[in-house]
N, C-alpha and C positions, 0 to 999 in steps of 0.2 A: 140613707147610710152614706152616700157619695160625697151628699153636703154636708155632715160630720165631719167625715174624714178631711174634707176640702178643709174647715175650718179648724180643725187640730192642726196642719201644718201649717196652717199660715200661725197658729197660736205658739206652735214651737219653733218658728223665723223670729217670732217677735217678738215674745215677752224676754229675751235678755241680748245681748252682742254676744253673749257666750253660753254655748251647746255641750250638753252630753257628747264624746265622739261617739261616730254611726260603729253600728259592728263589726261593720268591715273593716274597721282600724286597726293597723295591729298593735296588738300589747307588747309594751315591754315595759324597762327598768326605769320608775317615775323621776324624772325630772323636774325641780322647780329651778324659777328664776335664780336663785342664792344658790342651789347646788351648780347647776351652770357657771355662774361665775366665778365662785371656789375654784372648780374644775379647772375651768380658762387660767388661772392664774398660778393654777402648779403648775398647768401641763404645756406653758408660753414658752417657745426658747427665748424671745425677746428679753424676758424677765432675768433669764442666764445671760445675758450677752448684757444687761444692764447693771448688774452687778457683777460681773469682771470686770467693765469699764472700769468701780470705783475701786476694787481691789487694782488695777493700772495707775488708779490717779493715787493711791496711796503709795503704790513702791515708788512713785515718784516725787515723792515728799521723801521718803527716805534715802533717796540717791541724792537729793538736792542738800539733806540735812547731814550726807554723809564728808563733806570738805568740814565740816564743823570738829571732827575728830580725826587724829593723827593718822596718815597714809602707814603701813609697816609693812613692809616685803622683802622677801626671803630669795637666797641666790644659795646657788649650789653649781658648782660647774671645774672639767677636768679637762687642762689643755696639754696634749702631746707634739712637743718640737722634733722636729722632723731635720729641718737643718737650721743655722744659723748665725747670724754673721758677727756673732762674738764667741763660734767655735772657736779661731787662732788667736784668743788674745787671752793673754795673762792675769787674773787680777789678783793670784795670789803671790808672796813674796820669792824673790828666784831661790830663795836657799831651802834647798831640798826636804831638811827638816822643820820645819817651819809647817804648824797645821795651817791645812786646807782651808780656803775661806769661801763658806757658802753664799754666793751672789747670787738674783735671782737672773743673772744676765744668762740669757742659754742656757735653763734648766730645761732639761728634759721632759720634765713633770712636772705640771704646774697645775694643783687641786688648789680650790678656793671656794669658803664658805662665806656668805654677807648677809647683812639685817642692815637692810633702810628702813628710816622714822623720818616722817617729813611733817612737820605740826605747822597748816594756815595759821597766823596772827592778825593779820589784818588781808582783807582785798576787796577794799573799797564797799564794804556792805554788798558785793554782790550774790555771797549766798544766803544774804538774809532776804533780798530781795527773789531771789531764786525759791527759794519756800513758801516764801508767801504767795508767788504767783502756783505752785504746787500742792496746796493747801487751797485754795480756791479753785484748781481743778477740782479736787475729791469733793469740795460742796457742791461744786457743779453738777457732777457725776451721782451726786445722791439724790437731786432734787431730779437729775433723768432719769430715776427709777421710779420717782414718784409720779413722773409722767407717764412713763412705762407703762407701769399698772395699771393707771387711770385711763390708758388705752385699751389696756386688756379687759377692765371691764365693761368697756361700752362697748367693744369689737363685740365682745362677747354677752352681754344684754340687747345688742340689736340685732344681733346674730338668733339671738333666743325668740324673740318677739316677733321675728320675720318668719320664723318659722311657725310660730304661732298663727301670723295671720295665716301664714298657709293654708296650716291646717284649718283656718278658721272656715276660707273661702271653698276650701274641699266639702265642706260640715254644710254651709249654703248653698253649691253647688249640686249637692247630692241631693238634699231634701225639696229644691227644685227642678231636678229629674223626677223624680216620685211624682209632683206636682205634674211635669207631663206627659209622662209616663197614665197616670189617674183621667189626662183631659184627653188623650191618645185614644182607650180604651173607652173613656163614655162616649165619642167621637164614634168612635168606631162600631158600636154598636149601634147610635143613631143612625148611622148610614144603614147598616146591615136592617133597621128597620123599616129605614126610607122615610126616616125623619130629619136626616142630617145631610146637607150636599156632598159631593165628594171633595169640592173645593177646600171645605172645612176640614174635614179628612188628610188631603196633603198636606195640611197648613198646618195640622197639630200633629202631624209625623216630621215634617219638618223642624219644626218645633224643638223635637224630643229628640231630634238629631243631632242637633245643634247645641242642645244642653250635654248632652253626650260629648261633644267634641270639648265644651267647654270646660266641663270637669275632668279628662284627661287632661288638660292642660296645667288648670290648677291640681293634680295630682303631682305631675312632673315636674311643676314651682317647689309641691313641698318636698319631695325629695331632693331636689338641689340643695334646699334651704336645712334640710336634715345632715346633707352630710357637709354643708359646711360650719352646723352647728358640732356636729363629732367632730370635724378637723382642730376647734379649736379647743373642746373641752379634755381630746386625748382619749376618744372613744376609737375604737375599730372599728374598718370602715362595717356598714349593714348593722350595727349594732342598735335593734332595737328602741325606742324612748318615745316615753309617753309625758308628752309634758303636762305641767299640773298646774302650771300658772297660767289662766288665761287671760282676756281683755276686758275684765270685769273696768266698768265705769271707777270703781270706788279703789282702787289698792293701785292708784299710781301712786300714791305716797309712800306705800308701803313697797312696792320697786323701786321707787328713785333711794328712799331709805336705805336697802338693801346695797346698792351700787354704790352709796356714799360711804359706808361702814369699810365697804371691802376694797376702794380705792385708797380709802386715808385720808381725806378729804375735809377740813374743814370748812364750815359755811363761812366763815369769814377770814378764808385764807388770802394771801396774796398770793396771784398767780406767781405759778411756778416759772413761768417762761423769764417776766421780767425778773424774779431772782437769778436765774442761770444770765439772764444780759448784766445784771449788774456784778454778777460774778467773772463775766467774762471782761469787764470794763477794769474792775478790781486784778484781774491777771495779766491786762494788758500795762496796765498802771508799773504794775512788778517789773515786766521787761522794758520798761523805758526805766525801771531806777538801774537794773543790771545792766542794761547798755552803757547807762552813763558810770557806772562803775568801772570800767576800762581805763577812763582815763585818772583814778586814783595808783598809786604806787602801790605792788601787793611787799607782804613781809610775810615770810616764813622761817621756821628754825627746823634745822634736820641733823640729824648725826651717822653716821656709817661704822657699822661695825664689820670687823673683817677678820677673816686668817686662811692661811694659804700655806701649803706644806708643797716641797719639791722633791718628795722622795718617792721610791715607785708605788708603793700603797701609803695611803694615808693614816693606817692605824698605826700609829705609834705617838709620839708624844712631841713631834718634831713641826708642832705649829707654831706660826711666827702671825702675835696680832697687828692689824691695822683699827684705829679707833679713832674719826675725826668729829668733831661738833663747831657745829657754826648758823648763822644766821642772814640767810638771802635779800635784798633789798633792789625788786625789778621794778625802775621808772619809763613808763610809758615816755618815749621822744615824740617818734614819728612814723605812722603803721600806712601812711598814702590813703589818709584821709577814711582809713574804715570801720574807726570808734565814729564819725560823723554820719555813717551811711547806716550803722547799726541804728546809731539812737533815732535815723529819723524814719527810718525804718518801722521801729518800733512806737515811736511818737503818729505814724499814718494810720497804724495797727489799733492805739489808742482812740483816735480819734473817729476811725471809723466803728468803733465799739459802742463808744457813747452815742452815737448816731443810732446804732443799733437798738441800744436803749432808750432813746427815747421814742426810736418807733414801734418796739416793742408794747411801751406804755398807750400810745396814739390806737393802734391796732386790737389789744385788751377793750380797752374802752367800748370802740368799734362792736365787738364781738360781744361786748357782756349785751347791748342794747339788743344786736342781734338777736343773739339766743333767747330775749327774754320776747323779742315780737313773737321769735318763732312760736316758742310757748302760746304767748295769746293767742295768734294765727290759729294753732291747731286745737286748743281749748273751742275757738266760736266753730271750727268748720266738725268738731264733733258734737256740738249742743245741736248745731242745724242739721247733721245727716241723722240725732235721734231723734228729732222734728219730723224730719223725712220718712225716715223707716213707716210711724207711725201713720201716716198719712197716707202712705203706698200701702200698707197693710188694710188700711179702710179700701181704698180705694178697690185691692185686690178681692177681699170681699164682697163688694159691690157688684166688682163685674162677675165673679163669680156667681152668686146668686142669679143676675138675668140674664149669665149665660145659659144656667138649668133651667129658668124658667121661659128662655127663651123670646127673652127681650132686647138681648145684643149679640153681636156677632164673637165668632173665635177672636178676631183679628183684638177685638176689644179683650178679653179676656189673655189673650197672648203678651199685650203690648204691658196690662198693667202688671205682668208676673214678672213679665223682665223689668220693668220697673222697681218695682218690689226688691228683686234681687240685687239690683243695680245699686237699688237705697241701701241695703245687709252689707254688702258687698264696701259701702261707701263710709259705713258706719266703724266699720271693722278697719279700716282702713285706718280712719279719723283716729280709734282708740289707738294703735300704734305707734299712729304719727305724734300723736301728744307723748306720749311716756317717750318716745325715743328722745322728741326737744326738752322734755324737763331732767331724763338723764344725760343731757351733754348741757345743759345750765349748769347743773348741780355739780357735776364734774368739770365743767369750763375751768376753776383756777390750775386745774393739776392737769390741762387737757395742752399740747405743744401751739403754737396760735397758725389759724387757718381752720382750728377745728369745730365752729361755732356755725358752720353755714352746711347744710346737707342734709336729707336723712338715709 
């Protein structure tokens, strides 16, 4: 019955990388990869603060497009003279009958209504220039949403996965305690028969001790890895979850799938990074034509409308209009050299952009080769740790069996369990690590650059 039991468990270590959870799991509300990162991407504030940005880059297209139509503002205002130094003076005629002649010289009351209109004509193209480099902000600004996202769903698919191996290693962990907990108790009865030394005895309570300690640990892994999976999905904290996707060999495609649909991602996009550099090369371009628009002459036309009344209230009919119309004509002389300091200014700005870009382009490159070693890397170190498994699984059997029959020692049946586990352990590890490199390939173009090396 012992040796049954012995080879059921090793048959449920090793016919898949992925386990039933034990019972002692707690249940809750199922989670799959795709709902997780659904989740992650309502519940981001990055995603909020990415699109504000582009609501900022667009009012600033409209304040840059707003010199394009007439300035018109409104005056209103009521002045009370107090004293004044055309109180003693005459300007009406000395003869007594003669009306009164209302000068606004020393009025006591002085109400005044105005409407300015000031319409640009020309000023050197500098806010056509100005638009455009404001229009290439807001592209700018859309394509860092689409890196946003494309970070929120890898934050939050390796966030998912990591908690997955957790719990994977708890699922291993557990089912080799049982393991010596099973060799603890035949142990222990052999002694008690005086067919087992006692040496053998401490050696598989040690054992079982020490398995003990290791699966608290991995316990305390997955709860880490649980609640910073709820941090990012928008769960409250202790909330339950039972994940549904495991490390099955076979549905990496169907993960990375899932993360490509929900980033936006084309497979044969251009990184986004280098569009936001050549956007940024395109806006710098813009402030080196508006610097140099200074030194163009501006022309505007404006009119002023007016009327001003000097009596003590203004309701009556005793306004007096003002109405001028004319056309302004400002030639740049001489400003102490600071249209010079603007453009080159702005000419350093440029050129360190292009710079930018094309180290942007150098560094893509860099990273897409990267990302794809990493892939191969982790594709052979999980074909060899399910080599492995399989082989520690033999082997654990082996020692097993002439440990009962009493042809090798604990020490031998000890070493090849933890072996065994080591391999489970190693394997589980491997499947992670591949799906996390083929979801930051697959996401590489919309990924910010730096983000191709890690897991």
């Amino acid at each position: 019955m012992a040796r049954r039991l012995s080879f059921a468990l090793v048959g449920l270590l090793g016919a898949s990388p992925v386990f039933a959870q034990p019972e002692t799991a707690p249940a809750g509300a199922a989670l799959s990869f795709e709902d997780a990162v659904g989740a992650a991407e309502r519940a981001a504030e990055s995603m909020d603060v990415a699109r504000a940005e582009v609501e900022r880059a667009q009012s600033t297209v409209t304040s840059a497009r707003s010199l394009y139509f007439p300035q018109i503002n409104g005056t209103a205002a009521y002045q009370r003279t107090l004293a004044s130094e055309f109180d003693d003076i005459m300007f009406g005629p000395p003869d007594p009958s003669a009306p009164d002649v209302d000068l606004p010289f020393g009025q006591p009351n002085n109400w005044r209504l105005g409407l300015n209109v000031t319409q640009p004509l020309f000023d050197g193209f500098k806010t056509r220039a100005n638009v455009r480099a404001a229009r290439a902000g807001v592209r700018a600004s859309e394509l860092g949403v689409k890196t946003t996202r494309a970070q929120v769903v890898l934050q939050a698919g390796q966030a998912y996965l990591d908690a997955v191996l957790a719990q994977r290693q708890v699922e291993i962990a557990e089912v080799t305690l049982q393991q010596a907990e099973q060799t603890f108790n035949e142990t222990k009865l052999g002694f008690q028969n005086g067919a087992t030394p006692e040496f053998d005895l401490v050696r598989a309570e040690v054992a079982r001790d020490n398995q003990r300690t290791l699966l608290v640990q991995f316990q305390v892994q997955r709860d880490v890895t649980l609640v910073a999976l709820r941090r990012l999905i928008g769960q409250p904290p202790g909330t339950p979850l039972s994940l549904t996707t495991k490390l099955d060999s076979d549905d990496v495609e169907a993960v990375v799938g899932v993360a490509r649909t929900a980033a936006g991602v084309q497979p044969t996009a251009t990184r986004v990074a280098i569009a936001q550099a050549k956007e940024g090369v395109a806006a710098r371009q813009a402030g080196v034509d508006a610097a140099k628009a200074d030194r163009f002459p501006t022309i505007s036309a404006g009119t002023d409308f007016g009327l001003v009344n000097y009596e003590n209230q203004p309701f009556n009919n005793e306004w007096r209009t003002n109405w001028t119309l004319g056309v302004t004509l400002s030639l740049p002389i001489f400003d102490g050299f600071r249209r010079r300091a603007a453009i080159a200014t702005q000419g350093a700005d440029l050129s360190a952009a292009r710079a930018q870009l094309a180290q942007a382009g150098e560094v893509s490159q860099v990273e897409t080769e990267q990302a794809l070693a990493n892939v191969k890397a982790s594709t052979t170190q999980l074909e060899t740790s399910m080599r492995t498994v399989k082989q520690a699984q033999r082997a654990y059997e082996i020692a097993k069996l002439r440990f009962e029959q009493g042809a090798s020692t604990h020490l031998e049946l000890v070493d090849t369990r933890v072996q065994l586990e080591q391999a489970l352990l190693n394997q589980a590890k491997s499947a992670r690590d591949l799906r996390v490199a083929r979801l930051r390939q697959e996401l590489l173009p919309a990924l910010p650059l730096g983000a191709a090396a890690g897991f």
